[in-house]
ChimeraX commands (.cxc) that place a marker at each C-alpha (Angstrom):
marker #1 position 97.01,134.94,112.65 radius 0.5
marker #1 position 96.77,138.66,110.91 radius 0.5
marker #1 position 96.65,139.78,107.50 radius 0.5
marker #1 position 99.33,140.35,106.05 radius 0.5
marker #1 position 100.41,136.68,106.64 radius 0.5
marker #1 position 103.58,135.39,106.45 radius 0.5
marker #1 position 103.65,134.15,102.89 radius 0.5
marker #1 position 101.40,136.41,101.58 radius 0.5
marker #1 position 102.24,140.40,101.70 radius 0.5
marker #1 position 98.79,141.38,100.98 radius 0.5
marker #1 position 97.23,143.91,103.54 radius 0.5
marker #1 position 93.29,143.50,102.87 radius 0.5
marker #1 position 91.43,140.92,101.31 radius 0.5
marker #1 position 90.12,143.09,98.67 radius 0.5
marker #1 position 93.99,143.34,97.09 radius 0.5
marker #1 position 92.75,139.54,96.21 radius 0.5
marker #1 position 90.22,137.83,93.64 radius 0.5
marker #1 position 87.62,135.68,94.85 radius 0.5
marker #1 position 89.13,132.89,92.54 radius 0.5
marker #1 position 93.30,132.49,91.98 radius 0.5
marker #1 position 94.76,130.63,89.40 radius 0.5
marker #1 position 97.80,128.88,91.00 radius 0.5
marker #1 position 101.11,127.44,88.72 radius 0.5
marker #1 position 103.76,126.36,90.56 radius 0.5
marker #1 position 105.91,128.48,88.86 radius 0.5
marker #1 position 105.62,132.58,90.26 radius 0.5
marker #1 position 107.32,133.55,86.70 radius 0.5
marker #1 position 103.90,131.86,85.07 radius 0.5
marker #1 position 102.09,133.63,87.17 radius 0.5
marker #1 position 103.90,136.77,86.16 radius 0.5
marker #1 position 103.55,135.71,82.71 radius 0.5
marker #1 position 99.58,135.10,83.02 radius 0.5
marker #1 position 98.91,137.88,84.45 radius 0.5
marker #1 position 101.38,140.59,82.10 radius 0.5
marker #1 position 99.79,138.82,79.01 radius 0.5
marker #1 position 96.48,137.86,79.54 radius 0.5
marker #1 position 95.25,140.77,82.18 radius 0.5
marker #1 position 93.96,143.91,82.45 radius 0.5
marker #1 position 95.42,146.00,84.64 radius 0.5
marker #1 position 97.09,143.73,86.72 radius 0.5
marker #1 position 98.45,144.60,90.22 radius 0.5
marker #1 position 101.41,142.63,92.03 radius 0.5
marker #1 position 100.02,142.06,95.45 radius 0.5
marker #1 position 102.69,139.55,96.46 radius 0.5
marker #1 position 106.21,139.37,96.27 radius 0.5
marker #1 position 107.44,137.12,99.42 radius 0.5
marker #1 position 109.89,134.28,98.87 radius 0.5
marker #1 position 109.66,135.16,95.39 radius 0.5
marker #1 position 106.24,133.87,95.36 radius 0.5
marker #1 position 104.55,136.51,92.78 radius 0.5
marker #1 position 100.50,137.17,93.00 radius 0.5
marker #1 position 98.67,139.44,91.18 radius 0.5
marker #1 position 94.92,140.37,90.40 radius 0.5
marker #1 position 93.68,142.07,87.57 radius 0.5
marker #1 position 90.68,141.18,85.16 radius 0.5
marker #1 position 90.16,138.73,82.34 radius 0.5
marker #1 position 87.11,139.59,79.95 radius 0.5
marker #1 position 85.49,141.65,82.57 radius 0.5
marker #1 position 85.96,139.00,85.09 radius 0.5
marker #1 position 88.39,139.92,88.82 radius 0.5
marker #1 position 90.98,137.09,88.75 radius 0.5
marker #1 position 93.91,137.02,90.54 radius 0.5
marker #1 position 97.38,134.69,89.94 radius 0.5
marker #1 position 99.64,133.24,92.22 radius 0.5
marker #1 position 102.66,130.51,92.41 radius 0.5
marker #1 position 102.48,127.80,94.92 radius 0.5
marker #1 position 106.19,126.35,94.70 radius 0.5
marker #1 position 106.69,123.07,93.80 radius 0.5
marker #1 position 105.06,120.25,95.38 radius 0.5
marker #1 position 102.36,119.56,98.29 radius 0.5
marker #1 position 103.59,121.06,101.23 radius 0.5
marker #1 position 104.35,124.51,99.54 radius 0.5
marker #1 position 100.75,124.49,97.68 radius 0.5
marker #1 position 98.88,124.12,101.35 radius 0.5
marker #1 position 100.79,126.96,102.98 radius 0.5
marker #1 position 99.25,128.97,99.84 radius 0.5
marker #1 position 96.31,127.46,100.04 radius 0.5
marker #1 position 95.56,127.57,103.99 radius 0.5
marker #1 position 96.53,131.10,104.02 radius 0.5
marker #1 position 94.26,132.12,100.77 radius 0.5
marker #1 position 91.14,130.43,102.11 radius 0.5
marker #1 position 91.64,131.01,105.59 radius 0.5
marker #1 position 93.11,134.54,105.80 radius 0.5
marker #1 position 91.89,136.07,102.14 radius 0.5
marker #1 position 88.52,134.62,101.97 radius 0.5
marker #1 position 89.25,133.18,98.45 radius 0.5
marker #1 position 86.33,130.67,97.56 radius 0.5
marker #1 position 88.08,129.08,94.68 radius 0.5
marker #1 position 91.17,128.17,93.79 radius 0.5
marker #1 position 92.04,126.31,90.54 radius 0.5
marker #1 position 95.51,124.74,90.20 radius 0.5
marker #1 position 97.36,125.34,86.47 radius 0.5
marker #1 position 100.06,124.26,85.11 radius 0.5
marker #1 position 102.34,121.14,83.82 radius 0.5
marker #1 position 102.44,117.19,84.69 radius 0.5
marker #1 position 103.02,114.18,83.56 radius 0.5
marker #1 position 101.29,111.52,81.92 radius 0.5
marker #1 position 100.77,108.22,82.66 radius 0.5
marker #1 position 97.79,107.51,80.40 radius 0.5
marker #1 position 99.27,105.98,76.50 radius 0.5
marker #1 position 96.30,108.40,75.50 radius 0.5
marker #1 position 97.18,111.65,76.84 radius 0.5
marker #1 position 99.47,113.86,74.67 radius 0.5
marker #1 position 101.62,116.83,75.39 radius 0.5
marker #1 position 99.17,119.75,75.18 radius 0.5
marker #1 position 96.13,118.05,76.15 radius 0.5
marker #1 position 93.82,119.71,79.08 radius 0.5
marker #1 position 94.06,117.39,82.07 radius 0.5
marker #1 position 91.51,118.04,84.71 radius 0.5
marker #1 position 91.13,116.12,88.10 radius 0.5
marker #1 position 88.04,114.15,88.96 radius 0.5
marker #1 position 90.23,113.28,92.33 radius 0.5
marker #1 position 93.98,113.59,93.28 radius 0.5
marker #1 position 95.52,110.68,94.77 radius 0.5
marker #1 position 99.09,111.18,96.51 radius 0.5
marker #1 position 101.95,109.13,97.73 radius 0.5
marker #1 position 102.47,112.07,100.07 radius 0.5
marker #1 position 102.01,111.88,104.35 radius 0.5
marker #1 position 100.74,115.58,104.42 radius 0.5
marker #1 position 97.57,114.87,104.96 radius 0.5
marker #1 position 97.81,112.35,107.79 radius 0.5
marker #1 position 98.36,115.47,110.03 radius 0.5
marker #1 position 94.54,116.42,109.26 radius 0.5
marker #1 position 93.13,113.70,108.69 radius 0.5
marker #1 position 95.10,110.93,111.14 radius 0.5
marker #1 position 95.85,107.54,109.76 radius 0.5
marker #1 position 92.57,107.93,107.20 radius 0.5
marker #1 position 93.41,108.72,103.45 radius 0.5
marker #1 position 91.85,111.68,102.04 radius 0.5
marker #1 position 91.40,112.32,98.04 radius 0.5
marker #1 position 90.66,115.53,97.31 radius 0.5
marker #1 position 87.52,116.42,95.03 radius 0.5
marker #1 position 87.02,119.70,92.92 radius 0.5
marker #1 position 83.46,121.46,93.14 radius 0.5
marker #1 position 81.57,119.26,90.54 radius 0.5
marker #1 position 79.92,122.05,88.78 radius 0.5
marker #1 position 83.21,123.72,88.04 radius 0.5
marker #1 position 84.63,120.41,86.78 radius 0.5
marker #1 position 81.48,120.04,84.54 radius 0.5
marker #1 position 82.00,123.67,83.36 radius 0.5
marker #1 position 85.62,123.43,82.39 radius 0.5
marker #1 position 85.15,120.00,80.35 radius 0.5
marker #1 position 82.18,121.26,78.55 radius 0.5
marker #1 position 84.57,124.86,77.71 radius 0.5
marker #1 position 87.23,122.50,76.34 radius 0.5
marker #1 position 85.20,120.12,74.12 radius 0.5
marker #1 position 83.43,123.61,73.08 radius 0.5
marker #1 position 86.95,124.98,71.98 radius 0.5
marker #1 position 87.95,121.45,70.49 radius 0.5
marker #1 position 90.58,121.35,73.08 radius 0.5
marker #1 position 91.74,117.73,73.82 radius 0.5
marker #1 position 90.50,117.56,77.42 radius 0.5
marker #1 position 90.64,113.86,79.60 radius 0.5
marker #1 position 88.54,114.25,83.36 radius 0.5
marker #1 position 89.79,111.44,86.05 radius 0.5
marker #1 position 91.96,111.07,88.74 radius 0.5
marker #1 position 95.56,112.12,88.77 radius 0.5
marker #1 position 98.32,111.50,91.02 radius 0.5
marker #1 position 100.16,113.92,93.01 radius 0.5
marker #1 position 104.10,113.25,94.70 radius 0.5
marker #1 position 106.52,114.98,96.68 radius 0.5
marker #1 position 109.27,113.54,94.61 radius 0.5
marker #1 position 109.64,114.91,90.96 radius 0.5
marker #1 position 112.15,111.50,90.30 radius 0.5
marker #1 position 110.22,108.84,91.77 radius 0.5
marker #1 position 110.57,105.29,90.19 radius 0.5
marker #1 position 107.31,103.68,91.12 radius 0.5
marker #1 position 107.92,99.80,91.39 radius 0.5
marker #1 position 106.72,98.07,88.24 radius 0.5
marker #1 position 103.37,96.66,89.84 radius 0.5
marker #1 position 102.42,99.32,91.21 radius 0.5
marker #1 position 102.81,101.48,87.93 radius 0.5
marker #1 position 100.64,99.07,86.79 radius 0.5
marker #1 position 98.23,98.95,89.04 radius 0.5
marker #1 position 97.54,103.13,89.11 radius 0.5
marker #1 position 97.71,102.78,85.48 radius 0.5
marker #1 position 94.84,99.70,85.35 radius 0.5
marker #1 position 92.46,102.38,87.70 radius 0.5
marker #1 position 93.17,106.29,85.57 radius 0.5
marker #1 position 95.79,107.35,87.29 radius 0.5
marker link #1:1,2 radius 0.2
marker link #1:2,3 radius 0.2
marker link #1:3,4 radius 0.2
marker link #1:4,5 radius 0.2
marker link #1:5,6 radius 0.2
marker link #1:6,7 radius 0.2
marker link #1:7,8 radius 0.2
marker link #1:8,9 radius 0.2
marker link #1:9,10 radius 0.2
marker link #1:10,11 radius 0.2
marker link #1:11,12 radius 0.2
marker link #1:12,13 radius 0.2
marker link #1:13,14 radius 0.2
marker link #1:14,15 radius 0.2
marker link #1:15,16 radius 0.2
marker link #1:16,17 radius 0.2
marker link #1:17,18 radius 0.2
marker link #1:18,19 radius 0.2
marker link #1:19,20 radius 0.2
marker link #1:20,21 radius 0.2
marker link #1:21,22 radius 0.2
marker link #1:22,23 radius 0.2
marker link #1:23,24 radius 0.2
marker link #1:24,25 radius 0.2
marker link #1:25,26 radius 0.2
marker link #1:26,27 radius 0.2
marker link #1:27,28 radius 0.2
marker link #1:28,29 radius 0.2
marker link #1:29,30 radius 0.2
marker link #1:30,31 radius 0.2
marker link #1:31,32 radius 0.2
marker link #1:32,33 radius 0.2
marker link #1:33,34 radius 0.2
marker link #1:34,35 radius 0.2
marker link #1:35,36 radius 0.2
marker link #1:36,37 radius 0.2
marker link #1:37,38 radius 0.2
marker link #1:38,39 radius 0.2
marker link #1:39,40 radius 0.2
marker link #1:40,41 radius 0.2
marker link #1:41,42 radius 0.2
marker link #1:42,43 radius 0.2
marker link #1:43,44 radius 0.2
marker link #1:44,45 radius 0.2
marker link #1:45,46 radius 0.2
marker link #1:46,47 radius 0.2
marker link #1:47,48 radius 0.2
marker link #1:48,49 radius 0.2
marker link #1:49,50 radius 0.2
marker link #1:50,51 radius 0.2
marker link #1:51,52 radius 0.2
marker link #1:52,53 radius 0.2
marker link #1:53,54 radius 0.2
marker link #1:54,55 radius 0.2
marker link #1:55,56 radius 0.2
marker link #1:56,57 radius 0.2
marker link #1:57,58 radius 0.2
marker link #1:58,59 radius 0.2
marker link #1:59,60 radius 0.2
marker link #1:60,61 radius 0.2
marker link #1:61,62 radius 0.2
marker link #1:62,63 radius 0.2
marker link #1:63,64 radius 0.2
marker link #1:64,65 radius 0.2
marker link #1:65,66 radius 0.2
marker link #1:66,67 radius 0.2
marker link #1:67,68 radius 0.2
marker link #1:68,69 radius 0.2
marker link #1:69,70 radius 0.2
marker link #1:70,71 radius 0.2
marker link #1:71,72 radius 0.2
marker link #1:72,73 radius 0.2
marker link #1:73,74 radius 0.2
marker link #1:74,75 radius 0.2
marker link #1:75,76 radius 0.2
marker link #1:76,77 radius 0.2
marker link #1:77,78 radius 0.2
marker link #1:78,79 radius 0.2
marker link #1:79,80 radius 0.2
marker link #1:80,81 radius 0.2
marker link #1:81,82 radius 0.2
marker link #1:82,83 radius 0.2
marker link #1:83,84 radius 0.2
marker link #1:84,85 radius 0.2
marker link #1:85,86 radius 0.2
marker link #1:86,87 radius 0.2
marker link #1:87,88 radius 0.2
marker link #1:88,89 radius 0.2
marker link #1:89,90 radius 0.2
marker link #1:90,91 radius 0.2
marker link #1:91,92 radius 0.2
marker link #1:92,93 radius 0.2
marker link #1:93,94 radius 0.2
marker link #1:94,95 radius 0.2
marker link #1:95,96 radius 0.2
marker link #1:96,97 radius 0.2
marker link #1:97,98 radius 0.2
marker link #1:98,99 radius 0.2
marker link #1:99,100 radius 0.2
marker link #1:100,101 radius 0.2
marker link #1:101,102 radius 0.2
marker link #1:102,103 radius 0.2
marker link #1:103,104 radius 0.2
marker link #1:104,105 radius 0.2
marker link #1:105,106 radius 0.2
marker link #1:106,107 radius 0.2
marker link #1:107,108 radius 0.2
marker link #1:108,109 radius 0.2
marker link #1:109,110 radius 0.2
marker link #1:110,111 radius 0.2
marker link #1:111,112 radius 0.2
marker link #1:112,113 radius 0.2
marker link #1:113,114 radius 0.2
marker link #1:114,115 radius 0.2
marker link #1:115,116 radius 0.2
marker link #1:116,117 radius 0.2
marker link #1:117,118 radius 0.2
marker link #1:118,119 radius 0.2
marker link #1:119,120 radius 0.2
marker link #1:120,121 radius 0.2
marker link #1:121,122 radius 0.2
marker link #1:122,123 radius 0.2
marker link #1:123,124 radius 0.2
marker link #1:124,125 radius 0.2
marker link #1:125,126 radius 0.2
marker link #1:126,127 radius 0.2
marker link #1:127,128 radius 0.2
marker link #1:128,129 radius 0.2
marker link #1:129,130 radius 0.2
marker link #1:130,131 radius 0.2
marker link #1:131,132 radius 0.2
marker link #1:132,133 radius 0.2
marker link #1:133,134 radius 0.2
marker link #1:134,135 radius 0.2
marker link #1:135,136 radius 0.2
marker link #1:136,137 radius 0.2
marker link #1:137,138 radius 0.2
marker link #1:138,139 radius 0.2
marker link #1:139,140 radius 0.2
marker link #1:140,141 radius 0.2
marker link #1:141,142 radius 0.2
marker link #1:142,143 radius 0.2
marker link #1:143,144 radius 0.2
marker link #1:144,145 radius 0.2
marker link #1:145,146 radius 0.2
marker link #1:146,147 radius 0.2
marker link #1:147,148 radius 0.2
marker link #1:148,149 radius 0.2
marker link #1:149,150 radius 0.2
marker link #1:150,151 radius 0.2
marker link #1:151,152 radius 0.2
marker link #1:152,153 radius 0.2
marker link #1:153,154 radius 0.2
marker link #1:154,155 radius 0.2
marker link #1:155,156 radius 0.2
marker link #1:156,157 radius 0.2
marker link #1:157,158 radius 0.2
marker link #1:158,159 radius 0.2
marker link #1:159,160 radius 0.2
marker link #1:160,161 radius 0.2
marker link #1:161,162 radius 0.2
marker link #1:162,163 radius 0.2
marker link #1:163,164 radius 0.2
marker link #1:164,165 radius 0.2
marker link #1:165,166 radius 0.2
marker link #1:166,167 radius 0.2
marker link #1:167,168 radius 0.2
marker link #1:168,169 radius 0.2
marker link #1:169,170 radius 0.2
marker link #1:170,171 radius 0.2
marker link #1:171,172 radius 0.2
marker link #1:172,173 radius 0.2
marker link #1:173,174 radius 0.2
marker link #1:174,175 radius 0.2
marker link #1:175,176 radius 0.2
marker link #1:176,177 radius 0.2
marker link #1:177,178 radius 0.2
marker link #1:178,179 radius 0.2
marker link #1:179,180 radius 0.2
view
């Protein structure tokens, strides 16, 4: 496949940061980057799906929606690492808790992300597969949150296709019981 591909409008690599902050939601990313960016520059406008790069304290960043749910975050994701040569990409945005302990406004980030999903059986055949973040950029972002006395909880989180999903009783409990 050629650049541009066919999610992403983008003609070179360089239109692209080496790191993308991805909400699900392309109006966040418009919002991100029109209020915390310098110079931003739209490089995508396909599907609606908005991306734009610009630079935060000095720093080339670029912001793109992913849609909503699994499926629609790998297309984004294959096509940025694959196609873009994006090293890092660090999902943002809003969930819900499970956790008694963790409050509306509190910095959730993922140790591992567990899913109910069947996407990655087509990679990884009948084997479950629970994706990691690089380690030193998990250490990093905990130790920036405590620093800006941000309420910040690190462990695993679980990730659905289906926004209204009643999970049967036991096994609420039992992804509650391990930090889910």
């Amino acid at each position: 496949m050629n650049i541009p591909t066919p999610h992403i409008e983008a003609k070179s690599p360089d239109e692209i940061a080496n790191t993308v902050l991805m909400p699900g939601d392309p109006l966040r990313a418009k919002f991100i980057a029109d209020t915390y960016f310098e110079n931003p520059v739209q490089f995508n406008q396909v599907r609606g799906m908005l991306g734009y790069t610009g630079y935060y304290k000095g720093k080339r960043v670029s912001v793109m929606g992913s849609g909503m749910g699994i499926p629609s975050s790998m297309i984004y994701f294959h096509e940025l690492y694959a196609f873009y040569e994006v090293d890092t990409i660090i999902r943002i945005g809003s969930a819900g808790a499970m956790q008694p302990h963790v409050h509306l406004h509190d910095l959730v980030i993922a140790t591992a992300s567990n899913t109910d999903s069947k996407i990655n059986h087509g990679l990884f055949g009948p084997y479950d597969f629970c994706p990691t973040p690089d380690f030193d950029l998990l250490v990093e972002g905990v130790k920036k949150a405590k620093a800006m006395d941000i309420p910040v909880h690190a462990g695993t989180v679980l990730c659905s296709d289906q926004f209204y999903r009643d999970f049967p009783e036991e096994v609420m409990g039992n992804l509650m019981r391990y930090g889910a």
